[in-house]
C-alpha positions in Angstrom: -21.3 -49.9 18.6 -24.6 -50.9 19.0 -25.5 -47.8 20.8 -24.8 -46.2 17.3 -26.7 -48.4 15.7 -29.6 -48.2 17.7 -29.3 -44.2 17.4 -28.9 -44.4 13.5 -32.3 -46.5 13.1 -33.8 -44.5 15.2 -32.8 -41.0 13.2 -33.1 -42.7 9.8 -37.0 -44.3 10.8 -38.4 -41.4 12.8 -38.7 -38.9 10.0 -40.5 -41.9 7.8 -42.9 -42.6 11.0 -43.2 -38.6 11.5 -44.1 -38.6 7.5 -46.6 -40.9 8.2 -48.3 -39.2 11.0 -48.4 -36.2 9.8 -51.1 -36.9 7.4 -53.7 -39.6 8.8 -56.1 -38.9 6.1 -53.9 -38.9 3.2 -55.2 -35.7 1.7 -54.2 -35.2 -1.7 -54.9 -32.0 -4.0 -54.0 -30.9 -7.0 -55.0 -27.5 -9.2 -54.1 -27.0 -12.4 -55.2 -23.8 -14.6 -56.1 -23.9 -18.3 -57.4 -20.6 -20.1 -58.9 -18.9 -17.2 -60.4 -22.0 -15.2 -59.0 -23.5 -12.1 -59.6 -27.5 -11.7 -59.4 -28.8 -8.8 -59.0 -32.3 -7.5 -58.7 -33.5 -3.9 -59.2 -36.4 -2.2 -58.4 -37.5 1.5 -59.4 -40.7 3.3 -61.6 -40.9 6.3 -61.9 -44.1 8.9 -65.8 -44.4 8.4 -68.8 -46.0 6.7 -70.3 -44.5 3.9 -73.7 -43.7 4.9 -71.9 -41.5 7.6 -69.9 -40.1 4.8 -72.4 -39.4 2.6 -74.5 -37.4 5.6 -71.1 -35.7 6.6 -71.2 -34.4 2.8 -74.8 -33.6 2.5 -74.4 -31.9 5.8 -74.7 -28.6 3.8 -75.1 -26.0 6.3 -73.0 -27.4 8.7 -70.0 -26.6 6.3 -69.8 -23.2 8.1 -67.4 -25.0 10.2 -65.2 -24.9 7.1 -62.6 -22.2 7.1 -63.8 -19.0 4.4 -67.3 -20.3 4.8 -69.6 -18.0 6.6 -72.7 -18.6 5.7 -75.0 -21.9 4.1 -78.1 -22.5 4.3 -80.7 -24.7 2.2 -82.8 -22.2 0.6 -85.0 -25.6 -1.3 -85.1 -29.2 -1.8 -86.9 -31.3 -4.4 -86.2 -34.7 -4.8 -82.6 -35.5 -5.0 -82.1 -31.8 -5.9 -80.6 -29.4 -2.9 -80.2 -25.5 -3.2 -78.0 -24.3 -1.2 -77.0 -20.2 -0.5 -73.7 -20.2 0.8 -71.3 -16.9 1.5 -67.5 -16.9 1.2 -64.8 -14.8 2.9 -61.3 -14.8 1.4 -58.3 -12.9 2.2 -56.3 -12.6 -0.6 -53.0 -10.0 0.2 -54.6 -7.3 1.1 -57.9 -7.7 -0.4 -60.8 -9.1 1.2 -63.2 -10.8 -0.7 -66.7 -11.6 0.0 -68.0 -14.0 -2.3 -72.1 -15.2 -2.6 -73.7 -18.0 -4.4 -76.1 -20.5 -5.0 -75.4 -24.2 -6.2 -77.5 -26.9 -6.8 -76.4 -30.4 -5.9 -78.0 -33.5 -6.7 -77.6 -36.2 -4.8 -77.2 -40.0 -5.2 -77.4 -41.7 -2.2 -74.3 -42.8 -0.5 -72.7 -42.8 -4.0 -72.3 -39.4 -5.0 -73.1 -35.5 -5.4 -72.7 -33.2 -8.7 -72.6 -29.8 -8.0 -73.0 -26.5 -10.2 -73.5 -23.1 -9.1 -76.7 -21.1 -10.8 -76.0 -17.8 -9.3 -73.4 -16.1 -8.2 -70.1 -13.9 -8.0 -68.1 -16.7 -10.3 -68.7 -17.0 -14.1 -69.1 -20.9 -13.0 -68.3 -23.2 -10.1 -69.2 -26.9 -11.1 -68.2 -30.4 -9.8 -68.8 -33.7 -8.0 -68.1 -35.0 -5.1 -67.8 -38.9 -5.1 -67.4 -41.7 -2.2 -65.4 -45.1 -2.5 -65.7 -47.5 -0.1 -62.0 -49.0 1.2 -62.3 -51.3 3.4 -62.8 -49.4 7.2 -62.3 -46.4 5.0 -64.0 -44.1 2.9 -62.3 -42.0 0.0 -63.6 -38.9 -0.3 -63.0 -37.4 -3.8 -63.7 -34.2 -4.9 -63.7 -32.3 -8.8 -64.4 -29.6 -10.1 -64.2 -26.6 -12.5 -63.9 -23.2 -11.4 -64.2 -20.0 -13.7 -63.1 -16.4 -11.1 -64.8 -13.4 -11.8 -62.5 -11.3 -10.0 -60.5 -8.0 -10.6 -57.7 -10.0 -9.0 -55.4 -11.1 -11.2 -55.5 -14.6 -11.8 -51.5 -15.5 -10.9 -52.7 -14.2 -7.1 -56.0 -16.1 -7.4 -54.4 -19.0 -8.4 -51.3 -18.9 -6.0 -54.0 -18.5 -3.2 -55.9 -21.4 -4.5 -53.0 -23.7 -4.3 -51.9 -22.6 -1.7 -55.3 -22.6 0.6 -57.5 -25.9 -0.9 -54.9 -27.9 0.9 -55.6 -26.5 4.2 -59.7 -26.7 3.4 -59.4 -30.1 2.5 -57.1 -31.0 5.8 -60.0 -29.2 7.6 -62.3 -31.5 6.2 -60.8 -34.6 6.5 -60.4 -33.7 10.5 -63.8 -32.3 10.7 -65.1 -36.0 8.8 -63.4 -37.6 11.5 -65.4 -36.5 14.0 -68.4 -36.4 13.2 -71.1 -38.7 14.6 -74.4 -38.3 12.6 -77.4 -40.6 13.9 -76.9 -43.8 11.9 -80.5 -44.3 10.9 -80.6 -40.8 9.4 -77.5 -41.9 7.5 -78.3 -45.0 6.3 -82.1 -44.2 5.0 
C-alpha cells in the first residue's frame, strides 16, 4: 500500500513540478486585434537587477540574436532619443517576408522605453517597454500597437502573430538571463 501511495504522489506532483519548470521566466503574452491593429502585451520575468535589465533592453543592436531579426543598427542618438534601423525576416506559409524600419525609442533610465516607428514597411508600430523591480527579479513588460501593411491577409498575419510572439518573448527571457553587461556601464 504504501508503494501505491508513494507512486500516486509522485504521478499526481510531477506534472505540477514539470509545469513549473517548464517556464522559469513566466512569460506571459497576449494579442488581441481590433479594426486592423494588433496589440500586443508580454511580459516575462528575469532573475536580475535592473540596471542590467535596462542595458539588456537598450542593447539595440545586439537584438540580432532575436529570432526574425537580421539586422539593427543605431543609425543616431540625441539625448535620451535612439534611432535605430532594424531589418525583419518572417516566414509566413509560404511567403517570405522581409520587413525594414526605423524606430525611435526614448529612453528613461532604468525605468522605461517608448517606442514608435517613423519609417517603415508598417502603417505604425508603437509601444513601450517598462521594468518593475521584484525583489531578485525584474519584470520585463512590453506594449504595443501594431498596424500591418501587408498583402497578407490579416487572419494569417494574425494567426502567425500569436502563434510566434510567444516564442520571441521565450527567446528573450533566455537570452536576458544570460547576459552579463559591465555593471558600471549599466548603472551610469
Amino acid at each position: 500500500m504504501k508503494w501505491f501511495l508513494t507512486l500516486a504522489l509522485a504521478f499526481f506532483l510531477s506534472p505540477s513540478f514539470a509545469q513549473d519548470n517548464a517556464d522559469p521566466f513566466d512569460v506571459q503574452v497576449n494579442v488581441s486585434r481590433v479594426d486592423g491593429q494588433f496589440h500586443v502585451q508580454a511580459s516575462y520575468s528575469v532573475p536580475m537587477n535592473i540596471c542590467s535589465a535596462y542595458t539588456f533592453i537598450t542593447d539595440y543592436e545586439g537584438s540580432k540574436n532575436i529570432p526574425g531579426i537580421v539586422e539593427a543598427k543605431i543609425i543616431s542618438r540625441l539625448g535620451n532619443k535612439v534611432r535605430v534601423y532594424r531589418v525583419v525576416e518572417e516566414q509566413i506559409l509560404f511567403f517570405s517576408i522581409e520587413m525594414k524600419s526605423t524606430v525611435e525609442y526614448t529612453e528613461l533610465p532604468n525605468k522605461s522605453l517608448t517606442f514608435e516607428q517613423i519609417s517603415g514597411d508598417t502603417r505604425s508600430y508603437k509601444g513601450t517597454w517598462k521594468l518593475l523591480e521584484e525583489k531578485d527579479k525584474t519584470v520585463f513588460k512590453y506594449d504595443s500597437q501594431i498596424e500591418p501593411n501587408s498583402f497578407i491577409p490579416l487572419a494569417i498575419v494574425e494567426y502567425f502573430i500569436k502563434n510566434s510572439m510567444r516564442g520571441r518573448f521565450e527567446s528573450m527571457a533566455q537570452r536576458a538571463s544570460q547576459y552579463k553587461p559591465i555593471e558600471a556601464v549599466a548603472c551610469k
